[in-house]
C-alpha positions as CSV (number, residue, x, y, z in Angstrom):
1,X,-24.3,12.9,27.6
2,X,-27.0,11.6,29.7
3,X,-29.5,9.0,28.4
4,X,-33.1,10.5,27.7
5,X,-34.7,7.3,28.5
6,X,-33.1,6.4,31.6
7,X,-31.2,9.5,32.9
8,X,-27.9,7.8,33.3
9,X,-24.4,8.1,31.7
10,X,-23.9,5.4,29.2
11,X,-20.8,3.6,29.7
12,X,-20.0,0.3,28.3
13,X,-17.8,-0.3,31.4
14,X,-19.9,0.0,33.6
15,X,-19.5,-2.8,36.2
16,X,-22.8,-4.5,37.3
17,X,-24.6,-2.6,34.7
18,X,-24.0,-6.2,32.0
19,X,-23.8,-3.3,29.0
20,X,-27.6,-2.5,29.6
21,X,-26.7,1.6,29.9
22,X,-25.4,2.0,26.4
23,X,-26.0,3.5,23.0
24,X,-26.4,1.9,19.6
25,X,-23.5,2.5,17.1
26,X,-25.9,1.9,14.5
27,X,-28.3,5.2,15.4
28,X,-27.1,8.1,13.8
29,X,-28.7,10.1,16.5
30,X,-25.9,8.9,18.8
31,X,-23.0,10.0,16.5
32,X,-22.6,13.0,17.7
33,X,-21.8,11.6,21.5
34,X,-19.9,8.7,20.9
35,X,-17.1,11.0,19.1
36,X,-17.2,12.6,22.5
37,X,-17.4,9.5,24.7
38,X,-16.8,6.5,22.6
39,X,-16.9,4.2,25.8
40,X,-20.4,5.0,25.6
41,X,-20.6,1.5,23.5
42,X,-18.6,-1.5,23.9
43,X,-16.2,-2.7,21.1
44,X,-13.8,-0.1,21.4
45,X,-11.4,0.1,17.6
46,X,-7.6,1.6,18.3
47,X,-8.6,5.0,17.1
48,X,-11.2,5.2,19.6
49,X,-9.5,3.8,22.4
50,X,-6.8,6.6,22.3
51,X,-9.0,9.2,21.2
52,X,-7.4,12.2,23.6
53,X,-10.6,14.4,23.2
54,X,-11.9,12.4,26.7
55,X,-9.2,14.7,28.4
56,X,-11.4,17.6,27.9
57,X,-14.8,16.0,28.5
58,X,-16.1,17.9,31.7
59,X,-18.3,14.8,32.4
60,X,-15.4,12.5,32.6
61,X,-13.5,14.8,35.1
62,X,-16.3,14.6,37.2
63,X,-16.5,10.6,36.7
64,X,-13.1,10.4,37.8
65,X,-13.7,12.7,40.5
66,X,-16.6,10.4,42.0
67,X,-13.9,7.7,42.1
68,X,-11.8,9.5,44.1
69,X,-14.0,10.0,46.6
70,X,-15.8,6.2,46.5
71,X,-12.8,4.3,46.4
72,X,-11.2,6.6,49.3
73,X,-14.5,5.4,51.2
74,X,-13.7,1.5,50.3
75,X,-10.5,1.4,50.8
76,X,-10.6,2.5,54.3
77,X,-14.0,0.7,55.4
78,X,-12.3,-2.6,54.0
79,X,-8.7,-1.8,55.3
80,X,-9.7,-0.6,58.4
81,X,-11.6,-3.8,59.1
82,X,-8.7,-5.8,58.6
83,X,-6.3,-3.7,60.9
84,X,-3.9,-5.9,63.0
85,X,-0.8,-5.2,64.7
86,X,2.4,-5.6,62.4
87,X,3.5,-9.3,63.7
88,X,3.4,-12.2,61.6
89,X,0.1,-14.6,61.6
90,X,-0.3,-17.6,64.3
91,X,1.5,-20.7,63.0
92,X,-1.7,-23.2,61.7
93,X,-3.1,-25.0,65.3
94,X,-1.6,-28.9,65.0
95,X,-6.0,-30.4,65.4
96,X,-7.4,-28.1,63.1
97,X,-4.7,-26.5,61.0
98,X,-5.5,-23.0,59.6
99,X,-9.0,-22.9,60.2
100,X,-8.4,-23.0,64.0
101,X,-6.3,-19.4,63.9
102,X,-7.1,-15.7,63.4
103,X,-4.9,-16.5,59.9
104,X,-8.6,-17.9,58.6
105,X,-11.3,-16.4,61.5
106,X,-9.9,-12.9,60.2
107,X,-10.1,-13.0,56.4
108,X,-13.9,-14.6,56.5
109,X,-15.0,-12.0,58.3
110,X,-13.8,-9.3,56.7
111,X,-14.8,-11.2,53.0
112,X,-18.4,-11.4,54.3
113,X,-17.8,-7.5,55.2
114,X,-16.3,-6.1,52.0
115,X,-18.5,-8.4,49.9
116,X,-21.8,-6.5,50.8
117,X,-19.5,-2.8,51.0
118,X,-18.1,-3.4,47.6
119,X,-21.8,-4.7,46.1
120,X,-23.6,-1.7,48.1
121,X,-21.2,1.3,46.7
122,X,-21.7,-0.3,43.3
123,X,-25.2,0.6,43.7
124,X,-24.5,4.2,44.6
125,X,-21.6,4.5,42.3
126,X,-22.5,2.6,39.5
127,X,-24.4,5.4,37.5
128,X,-21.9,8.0,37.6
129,X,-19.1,6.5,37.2
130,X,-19.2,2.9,36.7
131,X,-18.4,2.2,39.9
132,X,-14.6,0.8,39.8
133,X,-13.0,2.0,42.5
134,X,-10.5,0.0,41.5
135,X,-7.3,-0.1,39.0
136,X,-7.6,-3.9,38.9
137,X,-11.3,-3.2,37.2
138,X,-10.5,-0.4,35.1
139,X,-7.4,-2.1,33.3
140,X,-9.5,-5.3,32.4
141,X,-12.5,-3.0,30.9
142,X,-9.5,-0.6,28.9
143,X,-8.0,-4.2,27.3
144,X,-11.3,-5.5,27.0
145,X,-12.2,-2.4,24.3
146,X,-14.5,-1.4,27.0
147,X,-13.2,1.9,28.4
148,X,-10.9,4.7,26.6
149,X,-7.6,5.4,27.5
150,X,-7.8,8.9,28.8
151,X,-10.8,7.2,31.0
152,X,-7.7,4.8,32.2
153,X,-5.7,7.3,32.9
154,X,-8.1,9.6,34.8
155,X,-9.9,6.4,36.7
156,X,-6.3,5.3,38.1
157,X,-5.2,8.3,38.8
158,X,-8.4,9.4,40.9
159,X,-8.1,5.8,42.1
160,X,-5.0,6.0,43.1
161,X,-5.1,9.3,45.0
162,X,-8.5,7.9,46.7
163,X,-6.2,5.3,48.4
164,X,-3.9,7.8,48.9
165,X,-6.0,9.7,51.4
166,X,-7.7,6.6,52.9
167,X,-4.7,5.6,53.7
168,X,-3.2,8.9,55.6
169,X,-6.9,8.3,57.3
170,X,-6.2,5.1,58.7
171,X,-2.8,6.2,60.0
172,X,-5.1,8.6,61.4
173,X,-7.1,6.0,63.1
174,X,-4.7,3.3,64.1
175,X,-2.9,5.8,65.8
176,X,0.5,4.3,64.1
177,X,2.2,3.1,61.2
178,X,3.1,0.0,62.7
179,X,0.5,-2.5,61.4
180,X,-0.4,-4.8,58.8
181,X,-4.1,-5.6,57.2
182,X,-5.2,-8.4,55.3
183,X,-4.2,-8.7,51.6
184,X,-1.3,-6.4,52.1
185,X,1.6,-7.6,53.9
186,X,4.5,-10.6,53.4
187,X,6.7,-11.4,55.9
188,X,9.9,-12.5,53.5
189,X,11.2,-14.1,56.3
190,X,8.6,-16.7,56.4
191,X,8.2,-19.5,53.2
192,X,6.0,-17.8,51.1
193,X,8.6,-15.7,48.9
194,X,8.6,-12.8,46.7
195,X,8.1,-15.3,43.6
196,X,5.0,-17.4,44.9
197,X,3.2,-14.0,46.5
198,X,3.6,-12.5,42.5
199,X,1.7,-15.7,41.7
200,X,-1.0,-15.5,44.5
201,X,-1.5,-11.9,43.0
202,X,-1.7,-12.9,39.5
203,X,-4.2,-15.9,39.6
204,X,-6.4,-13.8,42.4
205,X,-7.2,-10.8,40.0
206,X,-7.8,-12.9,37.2
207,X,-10.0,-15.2,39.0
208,X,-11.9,-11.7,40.1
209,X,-11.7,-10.7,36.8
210,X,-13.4,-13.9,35.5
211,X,-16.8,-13.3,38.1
212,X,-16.7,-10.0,37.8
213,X,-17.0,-9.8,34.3
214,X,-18.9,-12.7,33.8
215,X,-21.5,-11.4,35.9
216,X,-21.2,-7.3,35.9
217,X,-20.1,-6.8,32.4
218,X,-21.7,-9.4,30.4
219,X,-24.8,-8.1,27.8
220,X,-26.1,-11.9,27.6
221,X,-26.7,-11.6,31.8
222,X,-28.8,-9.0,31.4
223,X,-31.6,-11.0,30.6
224,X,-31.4,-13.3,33.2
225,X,-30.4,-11.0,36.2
226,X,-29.9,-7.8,35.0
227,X,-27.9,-4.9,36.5
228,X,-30.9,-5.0,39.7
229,X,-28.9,-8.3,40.9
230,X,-25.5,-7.9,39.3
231,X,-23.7,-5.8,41.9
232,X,-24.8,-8.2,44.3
233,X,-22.7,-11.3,42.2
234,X,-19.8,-8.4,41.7
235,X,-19.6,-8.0,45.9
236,X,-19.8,-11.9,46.0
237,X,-17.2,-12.7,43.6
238,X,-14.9,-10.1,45.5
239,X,-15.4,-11.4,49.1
240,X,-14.8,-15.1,47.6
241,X,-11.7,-14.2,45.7
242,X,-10.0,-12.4,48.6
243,X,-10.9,-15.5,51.1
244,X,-9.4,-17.6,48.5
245,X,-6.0,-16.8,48.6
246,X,-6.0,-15.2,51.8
247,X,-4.9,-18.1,54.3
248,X,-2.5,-20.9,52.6
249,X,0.4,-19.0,52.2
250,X,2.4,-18.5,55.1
251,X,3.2,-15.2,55.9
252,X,1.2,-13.6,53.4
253,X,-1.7,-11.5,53.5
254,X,-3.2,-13.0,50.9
255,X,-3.8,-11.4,47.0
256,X,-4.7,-7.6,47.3
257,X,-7.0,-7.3,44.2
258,X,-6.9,-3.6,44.3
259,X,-4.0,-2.0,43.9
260,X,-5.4,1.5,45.1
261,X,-6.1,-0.4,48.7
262,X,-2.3,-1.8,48.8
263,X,-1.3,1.6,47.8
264,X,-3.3,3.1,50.8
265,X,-2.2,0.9,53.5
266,X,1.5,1.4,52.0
267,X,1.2,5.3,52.6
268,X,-0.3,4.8,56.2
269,X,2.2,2.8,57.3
270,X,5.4,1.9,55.1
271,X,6.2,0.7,51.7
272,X,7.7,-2.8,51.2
273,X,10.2,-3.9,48.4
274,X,7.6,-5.7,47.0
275,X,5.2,-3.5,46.3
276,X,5.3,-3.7,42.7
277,X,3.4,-6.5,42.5
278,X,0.3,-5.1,43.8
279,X,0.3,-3.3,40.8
280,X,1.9,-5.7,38.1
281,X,0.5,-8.6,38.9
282,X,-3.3,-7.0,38.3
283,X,-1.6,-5.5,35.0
284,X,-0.8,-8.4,34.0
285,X,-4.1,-10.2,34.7
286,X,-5.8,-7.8,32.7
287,X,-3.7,-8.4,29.8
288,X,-4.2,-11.6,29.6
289,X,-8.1,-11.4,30.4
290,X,-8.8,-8.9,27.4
291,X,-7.0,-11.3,25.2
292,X,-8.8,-13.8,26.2
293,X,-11.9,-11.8,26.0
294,X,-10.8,-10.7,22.0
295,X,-10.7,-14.0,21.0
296,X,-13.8,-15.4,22.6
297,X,-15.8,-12.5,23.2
298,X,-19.2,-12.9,25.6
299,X,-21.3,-11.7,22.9
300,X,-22.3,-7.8,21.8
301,X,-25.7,-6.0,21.9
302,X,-27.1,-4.0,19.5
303,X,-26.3,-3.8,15.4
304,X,-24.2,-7.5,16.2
305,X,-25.0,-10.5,15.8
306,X,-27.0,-12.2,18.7
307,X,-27.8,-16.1,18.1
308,X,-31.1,-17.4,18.7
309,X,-33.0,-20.6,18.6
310,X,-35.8,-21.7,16.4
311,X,-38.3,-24.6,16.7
312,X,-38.9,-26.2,12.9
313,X,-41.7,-28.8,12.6
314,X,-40.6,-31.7,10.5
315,X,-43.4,-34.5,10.0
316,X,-44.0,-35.7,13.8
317,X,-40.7,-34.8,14.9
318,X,-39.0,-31.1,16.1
319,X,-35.9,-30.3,15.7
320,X,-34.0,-27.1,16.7
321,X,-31.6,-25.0,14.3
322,X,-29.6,-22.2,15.4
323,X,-30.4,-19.0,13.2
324,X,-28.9,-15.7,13.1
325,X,-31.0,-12.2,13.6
326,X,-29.1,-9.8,12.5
């Protein structure tokens, strides 16, 4: 299943890789594969998608096994660098407001932190597995015809159970389940309610969602930064999407953007009535991203349609027309 040219798994959801490690539907050489691993090109159709023969693909086991064990190792270097005692935040200071208190200090540290951990694993990770590591990423490549259901289901599941034990780890390591960390606690009692922290949630993963694709999943990129500087722009758009929402509400941790990391903290310490939205609210995101991303889609590579530009001479003048290469 390997490529012979560059001795990496093709995978059209590959996130950094801007669809630069995948085959060409239109070589019958590459039949044979993509009934195996359809994923292997982007523009998934509905029989595809749900085609359950990835269940017994050895290769994808071992994907999902890889994801497991990465997002086990970023969810607990980016929880455990948020660890804090289970009180509720410092009320804003009356000169300086939020950016005074440990409410804003805290998050920019650890956005600058997880923004290089998340862009460096996606180097490490990125060629076996596509480097998720988390559900908030593989949803938005499954609705975006990017990534096959049983893919989905393994990927979360691995996901899932990676947070799982990163979690019991930094139980472990806090030496109690009493405390909180950043992007994963409300305190109900304070203004921010259940409501607003479902929107916070929402309109953080599909802002991360937005960069992430735009500059990790996108074929047109490739020629302008490739998948040498795209996990760098992935890490980026994470760390700036966490610090985003991480401060204004009061209360509130901020939006969680992986719901394996929530998940994790949840098991270490304890699990709120809330916890559903670290989980729908991403859902929901990525619905509404890979509608978005049907009807305009960034482009395709390979036997589509790319447009291009051509220069025609016309007495003294030049003038540009838009023609298609098929």
């Amino acid at each position: 299943m390997r490529s012979e040219t560059t001795g990496m798994i093709p995978f059209a959801g590959r996130l950094g890789g801007n669809q630069t490690f995948i085959l060409d539907r239109s070589d019958p050489a590459n039949a044979e594969v993509l009934q195996r691993v359809p994923d292997a090109a982007p523009n998934l159709n509905l029989r595809e998608i749900f085609e359950l023969r990835g269940f017994t693909e050895g290769g994808l086991w071992k994907a999902a096994i890889v994801e497991c064990f990465g997002t086990m190792i970023l969810v607990f270097g980016s929880t455990y660098n948020s660890l804090s005692p289970y009180i509720p935040p410092p009320t804003p200071s009356p000169t300086s407001g939020v950016f005074g208190t440990v409410a804003f200090l805290g998050p920019l540290v650890a956005a600058c932190i997880n923004a290089v951990l998340i862009a460096i694993l996606i180097y490490c990770f990125g060629a076996i597995s596509g480097a998720h590591l988390n559900p908030l990423i593989t949803f938005a490549t499954f609705f975006a015809r990017l990534a096959t259901f049983p893919r989905l289901v393994l990927y979360v599941a691995a996901q899932t159970l990676g947070g799982t034990l990163a979690g019991l780890l930094l139980r472990a390591a806090a030496g109690t389940r009493s405390f909180k960390v950043g992007g994963c606690f409300l305190f109900t009692d304070e203004p921010t309610r259940i409501s607003s922290q479902f929107v916070i949630e929402f309109m953080g993963s599909l802002l991360l969602l937005v960069m992430a694709f735009g500059v990790g999943l996108d074929p047109r990129q490739k020629e302008i930064f490739g998948p040498a500087l795209a996990p760098i722009l992935v890490g980026l758009a994470a760390g700036a999407s966490a610090l985003c929402f991480a401060f204004s509400a009061p209360g509130s941790g901020g939006a969680a953007l992986n719901p394996a990391r929530c998940f994790g903290v949840f098991v270490g310490s304890h699990f709120p009535v809330w916890h559903w939205i670290n989980w729908v609210g991403p859902l929901a995101a990525s619905v509404l991203h890979g509608v978005v991303y049907w009807v305009v889609p960034p482009g395709s590579v390979g036997a589509d349609q790319d447009r291009a530009v051509k220069v025609v001479p016309d007495r003294d003048e030049k003038s540009v027309e838009g023609v298609n290469h098929v």
